[in-house]
N, C-alpha and C positions, 0 to 999 in steps of 0.2 A: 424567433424572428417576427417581427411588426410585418404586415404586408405590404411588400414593396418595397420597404426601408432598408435594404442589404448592400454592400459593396459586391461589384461585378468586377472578377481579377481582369485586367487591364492584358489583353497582347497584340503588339505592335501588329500593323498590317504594312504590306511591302510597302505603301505609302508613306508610313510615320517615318521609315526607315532613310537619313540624311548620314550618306556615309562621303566620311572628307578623305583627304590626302594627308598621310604627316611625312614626314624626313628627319630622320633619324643619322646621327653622324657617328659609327661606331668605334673610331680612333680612341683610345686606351678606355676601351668599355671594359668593367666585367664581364665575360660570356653570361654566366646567368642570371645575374642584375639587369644584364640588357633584354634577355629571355621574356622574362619575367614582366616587363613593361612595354617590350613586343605583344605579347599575349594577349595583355589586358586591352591592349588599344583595338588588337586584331579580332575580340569578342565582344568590346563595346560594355566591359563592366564597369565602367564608369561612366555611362550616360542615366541616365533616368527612364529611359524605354527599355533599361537591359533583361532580357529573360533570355532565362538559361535554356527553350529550346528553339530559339530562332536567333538567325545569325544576323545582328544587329551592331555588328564592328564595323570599322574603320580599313583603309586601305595602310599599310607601311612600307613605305621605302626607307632601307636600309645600305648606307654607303659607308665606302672602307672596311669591308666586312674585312680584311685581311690582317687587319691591325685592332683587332678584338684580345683581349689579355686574359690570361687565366692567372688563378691567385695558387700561393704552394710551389712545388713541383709537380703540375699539373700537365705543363709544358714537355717534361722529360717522363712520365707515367700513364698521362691519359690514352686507354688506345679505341679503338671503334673497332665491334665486331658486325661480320654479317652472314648469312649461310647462302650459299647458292641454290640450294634444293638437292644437290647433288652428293654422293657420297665422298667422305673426307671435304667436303665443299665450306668449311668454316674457316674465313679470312677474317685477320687482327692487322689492322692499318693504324701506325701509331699518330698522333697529334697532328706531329710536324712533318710528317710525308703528305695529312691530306690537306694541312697547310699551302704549303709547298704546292702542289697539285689544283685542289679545289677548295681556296678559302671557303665561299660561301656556304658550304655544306655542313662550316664545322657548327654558324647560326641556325642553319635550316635544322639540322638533327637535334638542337637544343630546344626549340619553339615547337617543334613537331613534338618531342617526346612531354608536351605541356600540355597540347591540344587533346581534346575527347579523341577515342581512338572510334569513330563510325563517321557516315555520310555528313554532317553535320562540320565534324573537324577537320576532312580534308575542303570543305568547301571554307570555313575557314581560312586553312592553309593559302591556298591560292590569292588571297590580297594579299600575301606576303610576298616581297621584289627586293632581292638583295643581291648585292652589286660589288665587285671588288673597283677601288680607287674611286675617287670623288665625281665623281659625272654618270647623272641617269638620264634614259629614257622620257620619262615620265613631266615635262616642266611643263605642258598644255593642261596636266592636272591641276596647276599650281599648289604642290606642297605645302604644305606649314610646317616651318623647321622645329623642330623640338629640341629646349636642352636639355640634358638625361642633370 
């Protein structure tokens, strides 16, 4: 190395960091094609300040979670487990019960199972606002509508 003459790695300071609003319409999305471009917006890999340990994403609003598609027999097969801590405490809730019940939850557990699993990916997590039927909260943010 010449002295002085070296590249200094570049990390964003809360400053540089310009986080938008998108909206996302998940009517006949694939679950995990839609995941998958949740994610990336929600970590900010595709800006040019992105580094992978500072959270430098974007906000998602996600509408019509309820009408999200799955491909296959995914629909009649997919189930969700979870343990209570408790003995015998392991519940299997299949697709279309937590459908039925809690669309939103069926995008949340697909994005979440994307995200780093520490401090880092739940703060992540938290810009994500997803929403059954067309109408949110959020329009003082003004959105930018995304087409998938």
């Amino acid at each position: 190395m010449d002295n002085g003459h070296f590249m200094r790695t570049f990390t964003p300071k809360p400053d540089d960091i310009k986080r938008k609003w998108y909206l996302i319409d998940a009517e006949n999305q694939v679950l995990g094609r839609l995941a998958t471009k949740v994610c990336n917006l929600l970590r900010g890999k595709g800006k040019p300040i992105f580094t992978p340990h500072v959270d430098t994403g974007d906000f998602v609003i996600v509408v019509n979670a309820e009408k999200v598609k799955l491909t296959g027999n995914k629909t009649q097969n997919k189930v969700y487990n979870r343990y209570t801590g408790y003995p015998s405490g392991y519940i299997t809730t299949s697709f279309k019960e937590v459908m039925k019940r809690h669309p939103e939850r069926i995008l949340e557990h697909a994005v979440r199972g994307m995200l780093m699993k520490n401090t880092l990916g739940r703060a992540t997590f938290r810009k994500l606002k997803i929403y059954t039927g067309p109408n949110h909260p959020h329009d003082a943010q003004k959105p930018v509508k995304l087409e998938m």
